[in-house]
C-alpha positions as a LaTeX table, in Angstrom:
\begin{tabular}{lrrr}
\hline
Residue & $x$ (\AA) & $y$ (\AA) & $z$ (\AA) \\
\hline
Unk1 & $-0.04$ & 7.78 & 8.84 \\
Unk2 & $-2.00$ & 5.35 & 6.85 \\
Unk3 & $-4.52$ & 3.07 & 8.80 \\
Unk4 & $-5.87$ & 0.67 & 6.20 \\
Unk5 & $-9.69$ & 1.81 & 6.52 \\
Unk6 & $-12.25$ & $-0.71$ & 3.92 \\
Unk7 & $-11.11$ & $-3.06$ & 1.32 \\
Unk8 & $-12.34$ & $-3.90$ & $-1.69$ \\
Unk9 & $-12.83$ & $-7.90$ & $-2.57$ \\
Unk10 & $-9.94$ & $-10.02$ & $-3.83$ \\
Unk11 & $-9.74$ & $-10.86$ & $-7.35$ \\
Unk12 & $-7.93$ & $-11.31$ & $-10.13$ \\
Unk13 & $-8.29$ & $-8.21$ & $-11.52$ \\
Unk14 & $-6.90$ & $-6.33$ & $-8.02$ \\
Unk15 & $-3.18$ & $-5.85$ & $-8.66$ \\
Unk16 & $-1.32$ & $-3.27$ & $-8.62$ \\
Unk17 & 0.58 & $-1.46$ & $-11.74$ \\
Unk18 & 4.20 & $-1.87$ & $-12.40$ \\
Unk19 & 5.63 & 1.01 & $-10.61$ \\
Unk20 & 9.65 & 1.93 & $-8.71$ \\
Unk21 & 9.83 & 4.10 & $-6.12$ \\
Unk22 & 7.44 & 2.72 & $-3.94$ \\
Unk23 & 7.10 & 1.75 & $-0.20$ \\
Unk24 & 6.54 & $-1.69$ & 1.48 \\
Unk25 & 5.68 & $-3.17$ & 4.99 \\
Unk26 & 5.14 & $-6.55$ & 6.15 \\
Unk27 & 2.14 & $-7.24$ & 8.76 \\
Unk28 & 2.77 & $-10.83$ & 10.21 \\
Unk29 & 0.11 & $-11.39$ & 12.13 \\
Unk30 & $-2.04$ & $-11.21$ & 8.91 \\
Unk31 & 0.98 & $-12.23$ & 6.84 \\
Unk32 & 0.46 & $-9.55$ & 4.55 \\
Unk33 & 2.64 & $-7.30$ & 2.25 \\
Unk34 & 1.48 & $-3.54$ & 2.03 \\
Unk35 & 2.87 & $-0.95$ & $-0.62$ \\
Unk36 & 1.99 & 2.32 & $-0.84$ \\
Unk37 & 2.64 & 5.08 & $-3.82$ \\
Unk38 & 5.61 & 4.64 & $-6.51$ \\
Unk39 & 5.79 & 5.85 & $-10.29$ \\
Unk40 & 3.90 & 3.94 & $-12.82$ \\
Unk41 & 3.06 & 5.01 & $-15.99$ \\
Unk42 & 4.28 & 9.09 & $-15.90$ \\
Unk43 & 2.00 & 9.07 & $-12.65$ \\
Unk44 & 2.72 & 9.73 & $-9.35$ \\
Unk45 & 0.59 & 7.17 & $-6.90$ \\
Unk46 & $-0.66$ & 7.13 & $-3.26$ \\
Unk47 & $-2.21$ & 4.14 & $-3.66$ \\
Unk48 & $-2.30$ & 1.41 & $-1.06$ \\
Unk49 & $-2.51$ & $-2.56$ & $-1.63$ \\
Unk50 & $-2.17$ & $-5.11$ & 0.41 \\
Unk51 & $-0.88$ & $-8.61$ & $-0.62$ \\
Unk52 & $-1.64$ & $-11.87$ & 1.53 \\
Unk53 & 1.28 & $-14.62$ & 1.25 \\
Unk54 & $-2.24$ & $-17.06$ & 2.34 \\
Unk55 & $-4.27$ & $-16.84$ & $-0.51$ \\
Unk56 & $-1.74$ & $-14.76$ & $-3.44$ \\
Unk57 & $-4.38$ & $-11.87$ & $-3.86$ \\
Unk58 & $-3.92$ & $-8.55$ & $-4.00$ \\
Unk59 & $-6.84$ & $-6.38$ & $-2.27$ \\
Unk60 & $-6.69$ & $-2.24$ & $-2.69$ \\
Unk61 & $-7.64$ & $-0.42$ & 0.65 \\
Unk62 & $-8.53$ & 3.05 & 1.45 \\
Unk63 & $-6.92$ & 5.36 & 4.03 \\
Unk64 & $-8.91$ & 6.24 & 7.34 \\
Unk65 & $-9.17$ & 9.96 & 7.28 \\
Unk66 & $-7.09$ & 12.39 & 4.45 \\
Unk67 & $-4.88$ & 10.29 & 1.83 \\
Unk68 & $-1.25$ & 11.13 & 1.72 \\
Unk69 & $-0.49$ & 13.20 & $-1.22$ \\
Unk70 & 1.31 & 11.06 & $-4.80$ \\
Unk71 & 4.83 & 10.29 & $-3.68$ \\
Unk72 & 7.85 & 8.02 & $-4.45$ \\
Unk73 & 11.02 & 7.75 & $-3.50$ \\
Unk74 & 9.98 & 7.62 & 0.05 \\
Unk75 & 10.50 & 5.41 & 3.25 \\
Unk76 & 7.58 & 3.58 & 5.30 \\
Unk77 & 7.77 & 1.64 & 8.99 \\
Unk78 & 5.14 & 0.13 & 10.16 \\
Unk79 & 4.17 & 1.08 & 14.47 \\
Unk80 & 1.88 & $-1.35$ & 15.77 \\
Unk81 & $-1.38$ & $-1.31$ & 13.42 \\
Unk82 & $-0.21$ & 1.85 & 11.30 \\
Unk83 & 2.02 & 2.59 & 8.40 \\
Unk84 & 3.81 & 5.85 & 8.29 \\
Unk85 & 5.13 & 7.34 & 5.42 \\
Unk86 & 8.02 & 9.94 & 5.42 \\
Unk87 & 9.75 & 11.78 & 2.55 \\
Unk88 & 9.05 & 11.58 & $-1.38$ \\
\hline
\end{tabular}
């Protein structure tokens, strides 16, 4: 489960890499896009970024408590305030 814990500050230069095999979740009451993990590069990624429709910025987050381990090729839902992650 992935609980979007601190943020860094939007910018230009927050955006993610090129990358398949990635998950995505929409959270409309902030009207934000989240993805999490994917390939990129040869590299396996558990990152998570969060894109507002608002202001087009991208803003990387950290998880609350352990990451999730470098996965694609998964699935993702989003319960309430949390994204889960399954497979990969």
């Amino acid at each position: 489960m992935l609980l979007p814990h601190t943020a860094q500050a939007a910018d230009a230069s927050v955006r993610p890499d090129g990358r398949f095999g990635h998950s995505a979740i929409t959270h409309n009451s902030s009207s934000e896009l989240f993805i999490f993990g994917g390939y990129a590069d040869d590299n396996i990624l558990n990152d998570v970024l969060s894109f507002s429709v608002r202001t087009r910025q991208w803003t990387r987050h950290e998880c609350a408590g352990a990451s999730p381990s470098p996965r694609y090729g998964h699935a993702a839902c989003r319960v309430a305030e949390s994204m889960y992650i399954f497979g990969g």
